[in-house]
C-alpha positions in Angstrom: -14.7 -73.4 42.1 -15.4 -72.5 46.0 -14.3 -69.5 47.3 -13.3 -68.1 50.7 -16.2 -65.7 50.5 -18.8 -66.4 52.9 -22.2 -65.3 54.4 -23.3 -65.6 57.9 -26.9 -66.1 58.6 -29.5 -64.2 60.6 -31.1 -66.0 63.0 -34.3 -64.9 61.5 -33.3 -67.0 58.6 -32.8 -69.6 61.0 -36.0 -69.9 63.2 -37.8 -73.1 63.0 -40.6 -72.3 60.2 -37.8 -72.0 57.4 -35.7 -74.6 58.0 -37.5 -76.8 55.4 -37.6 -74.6 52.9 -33.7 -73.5 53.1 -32.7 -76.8 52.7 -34.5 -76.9 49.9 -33.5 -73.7 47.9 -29.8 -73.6 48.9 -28.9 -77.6 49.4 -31.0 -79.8 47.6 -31.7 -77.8 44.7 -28.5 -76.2 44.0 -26.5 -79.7 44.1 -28.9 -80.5 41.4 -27.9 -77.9 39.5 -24.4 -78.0 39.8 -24.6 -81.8 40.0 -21.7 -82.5 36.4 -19.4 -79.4 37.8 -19.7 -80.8 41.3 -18.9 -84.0 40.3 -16.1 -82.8 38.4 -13.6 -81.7 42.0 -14.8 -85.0 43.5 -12.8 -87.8 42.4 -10.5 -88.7 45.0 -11.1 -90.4 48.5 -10.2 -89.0 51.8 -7.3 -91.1 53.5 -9.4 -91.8 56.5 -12.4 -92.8 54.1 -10.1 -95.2 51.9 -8.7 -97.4 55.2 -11.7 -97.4 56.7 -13.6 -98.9 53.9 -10.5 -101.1 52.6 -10.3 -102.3 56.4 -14.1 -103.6 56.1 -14.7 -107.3 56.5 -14.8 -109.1 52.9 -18.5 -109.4 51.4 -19.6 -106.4 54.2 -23.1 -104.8 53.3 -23.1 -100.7 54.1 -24.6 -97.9 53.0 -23.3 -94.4 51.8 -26.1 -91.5 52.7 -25.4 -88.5 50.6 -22.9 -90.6 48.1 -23.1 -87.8 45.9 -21.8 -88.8 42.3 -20.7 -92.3 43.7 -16.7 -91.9 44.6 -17.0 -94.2 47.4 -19.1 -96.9 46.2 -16.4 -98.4 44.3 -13.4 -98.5 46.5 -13.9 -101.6 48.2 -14.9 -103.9 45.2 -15.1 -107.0 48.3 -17.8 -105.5 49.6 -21.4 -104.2 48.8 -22.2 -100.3 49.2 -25.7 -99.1 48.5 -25.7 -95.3 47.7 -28.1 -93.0 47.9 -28.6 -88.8 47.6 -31.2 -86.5 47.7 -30.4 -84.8 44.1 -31.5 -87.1 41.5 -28.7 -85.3 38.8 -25.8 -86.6 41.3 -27.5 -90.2 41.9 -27.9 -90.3 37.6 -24.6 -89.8 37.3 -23.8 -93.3 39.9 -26.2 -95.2 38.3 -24.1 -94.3 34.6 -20.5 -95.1 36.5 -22.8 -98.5 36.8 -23.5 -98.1 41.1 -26.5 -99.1 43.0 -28.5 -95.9 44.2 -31.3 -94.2 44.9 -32.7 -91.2 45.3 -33.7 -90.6 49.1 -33.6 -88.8 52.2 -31.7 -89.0 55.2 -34.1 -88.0 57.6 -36.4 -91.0 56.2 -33.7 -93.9 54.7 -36.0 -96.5 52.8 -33.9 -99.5 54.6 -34.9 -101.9 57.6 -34.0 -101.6 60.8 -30.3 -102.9 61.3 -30.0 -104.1 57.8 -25.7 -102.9 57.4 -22.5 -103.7 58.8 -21.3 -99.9 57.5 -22.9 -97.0 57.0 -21.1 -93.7 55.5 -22.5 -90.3 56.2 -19.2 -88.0 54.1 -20.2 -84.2 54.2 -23.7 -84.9 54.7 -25.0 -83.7 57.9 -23.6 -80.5 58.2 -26.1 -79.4 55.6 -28.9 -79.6 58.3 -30.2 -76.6 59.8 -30.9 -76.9 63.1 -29.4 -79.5 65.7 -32.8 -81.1 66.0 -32.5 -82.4 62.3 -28.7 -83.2 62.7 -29.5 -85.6 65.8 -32.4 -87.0 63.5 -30.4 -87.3 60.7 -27.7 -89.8 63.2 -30.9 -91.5 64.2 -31.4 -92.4 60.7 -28.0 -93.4 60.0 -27.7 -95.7 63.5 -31.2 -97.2 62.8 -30.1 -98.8 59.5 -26.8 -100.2 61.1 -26.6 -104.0 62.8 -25.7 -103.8 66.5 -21.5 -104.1 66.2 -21.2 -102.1 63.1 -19.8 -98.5 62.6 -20.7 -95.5 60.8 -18.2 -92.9 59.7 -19.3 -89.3 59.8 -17.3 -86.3 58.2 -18.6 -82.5 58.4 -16.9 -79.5 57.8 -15.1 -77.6 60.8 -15.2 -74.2 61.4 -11.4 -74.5 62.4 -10.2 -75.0 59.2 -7.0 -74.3 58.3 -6.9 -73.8 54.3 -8.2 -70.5 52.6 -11.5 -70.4 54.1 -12.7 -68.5 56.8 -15.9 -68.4 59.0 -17.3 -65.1 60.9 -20.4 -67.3 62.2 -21.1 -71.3 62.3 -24.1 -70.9 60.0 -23.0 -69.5 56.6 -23.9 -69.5 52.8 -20.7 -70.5 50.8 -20.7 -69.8 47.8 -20.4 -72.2 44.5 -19.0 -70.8 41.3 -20.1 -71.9 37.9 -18.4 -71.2 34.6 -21.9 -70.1 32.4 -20.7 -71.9 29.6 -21.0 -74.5 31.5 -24.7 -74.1 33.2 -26.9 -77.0 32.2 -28.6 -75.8 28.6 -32.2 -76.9 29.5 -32.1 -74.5 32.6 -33.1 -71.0 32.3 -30.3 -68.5 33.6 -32.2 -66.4 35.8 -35.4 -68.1 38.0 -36.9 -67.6 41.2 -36.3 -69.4 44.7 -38.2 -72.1 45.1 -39.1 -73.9 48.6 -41.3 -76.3 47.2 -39.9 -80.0 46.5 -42.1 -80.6 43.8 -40.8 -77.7 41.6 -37.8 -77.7 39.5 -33.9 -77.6 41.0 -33.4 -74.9 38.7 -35.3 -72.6 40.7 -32.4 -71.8 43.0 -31.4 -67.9 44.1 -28.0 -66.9 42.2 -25.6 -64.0 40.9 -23.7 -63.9 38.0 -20.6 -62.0 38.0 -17.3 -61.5 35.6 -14.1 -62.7 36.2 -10.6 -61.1 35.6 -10.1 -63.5 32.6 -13.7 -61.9 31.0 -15.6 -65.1 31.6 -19.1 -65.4 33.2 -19.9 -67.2 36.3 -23.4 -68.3 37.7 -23.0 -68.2 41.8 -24.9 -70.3 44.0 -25.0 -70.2 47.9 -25.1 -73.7 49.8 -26.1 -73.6 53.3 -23.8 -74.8 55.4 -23.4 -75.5 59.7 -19.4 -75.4 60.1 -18.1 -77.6 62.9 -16.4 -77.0 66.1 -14.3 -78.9 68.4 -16.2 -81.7 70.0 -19.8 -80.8 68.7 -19.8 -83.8 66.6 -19.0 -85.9 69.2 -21.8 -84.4 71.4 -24.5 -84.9 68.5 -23.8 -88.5 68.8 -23.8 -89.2 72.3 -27.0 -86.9 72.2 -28.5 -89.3 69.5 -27.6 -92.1 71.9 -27.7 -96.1 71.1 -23.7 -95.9 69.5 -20.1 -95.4 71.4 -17.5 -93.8 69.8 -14.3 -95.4 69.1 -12.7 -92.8 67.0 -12.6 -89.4 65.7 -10.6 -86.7 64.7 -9.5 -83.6 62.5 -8.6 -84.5 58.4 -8.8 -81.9 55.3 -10.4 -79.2 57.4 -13.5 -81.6 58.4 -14.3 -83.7 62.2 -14.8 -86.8 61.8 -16.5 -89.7 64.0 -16.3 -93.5 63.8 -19.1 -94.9 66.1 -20.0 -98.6 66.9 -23.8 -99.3 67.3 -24.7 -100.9 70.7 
């Protein structure tokens, strides 16, 4: 399970050089190796997500970028969502719940230009580094969409009023991993990897003991948390889209934009 416990980030580990590669090691390749326990805590839709895709137009075409293991793409069965994620273990499991997705990124969606009437971007762009890549990553998500059609955006606020709490914007946040449940083809101790091409498995992580005796593999996933109105500003900043909602739900922002 998540935890409260969190890690700011220097802004050495920040500059521009490494932005690639921590994106790499601690977002794309630890969802792949937590992909099934992942999967496992997300099974029901956000209220906000749920009317805004049962309010859709019957036989609507969208997209959901970063669909993870596919919980969205079968709420509205009167219209068409195409899903797609950057780890291959969450898109396998879609494509066995019997979805349409692909493997992809956000900053470089395989789509025509203004080919959807939707387009959902759910916990996605907060996993960018640097405000640069966030604003590209919008781009992306406004290319794909027809002129009249909206994109909904949730990322995680740094006013959040659960258990967890933030000492900087940019943080590592942990993910906690029962070992008996760690994939068996994946060694339990490997390197960091910031190289694409090598194995998700090569991911930095602890193990530690719980009060119950049980093992746990930790990972940390990068994430940017949120404040008031910074959203908002990203998409204004990305330009070609007006906003016609947004607000605060589960501890996340959210935006709902119309492309101009």
């Amino acid at each position: 399970m998540p935890t409260t416990e969190t890690t700011p980030l220097s802004e050495s580990t920040l500059q521009e050089e490494n932005k690639t590669a921590l994106e790499q090691t601690h977002v794309h390749n630890v969802y792949n190796v937590i992909a099934d326990h992942f999967s496992a805590t997300r099974y029901k839709p956000w209220p906000v997500v749920d009317t805004f895709l049962k309010d859709l137009e019957i036989g609507s075409i969208g997209a959901d970028v970063g669909c993870g293991n596919g919980k969205y793409l079968g709420v509205n069965q009167q219209v068409v969502t195409v899903g797609s994620d950057r780890s291959d273990k969450l898109i396998a499991i879609c494509r066995d719940r019997g979805f349409e997705a692909m493997v992809c990124d956000n900053l470089s969606l395989p789509y025509r230009e203004s080919s959807f009437d939707f387009v959902l971007s759910i916990a996605v762009i907060h996993h960018f580094s640097s405000p640069e890549r966030r604003i590209e990553a919008i781009n992306e998500l406004l290319r794909i969409l027809r002129p009249g059609g909206k994109v909904l955006i949730f990322v995680w606020a740094m006013e959040q009023k659960g258990r967890r709490k933030f000492e900087a914007q940019d943080v590592f946040v942990p993910w906690h991993m029962p070992k008996r449940q760690y994939p068996a083809n994946i060694p339990s101790s490997a390197p960091a990897s910031q190289d694409s091409s090598q194995p998700a498995s090569q991911t930095p992580q602890t193990t530690t003991v719980r009060e119950d005796g049980d093992e746990e593999v930790v990972y940390q996933r990068y994430y940017h948390l949120f404040v008031k109105g910074e959203l908002d500003d990203l998409v204004i900043k990305a330009g070609g889209a007006e906003i016609v909602d947004s607000g605060y739900d589960r501890d996340n922002w959210y935006i709902i934009a119309r492309k101009t």
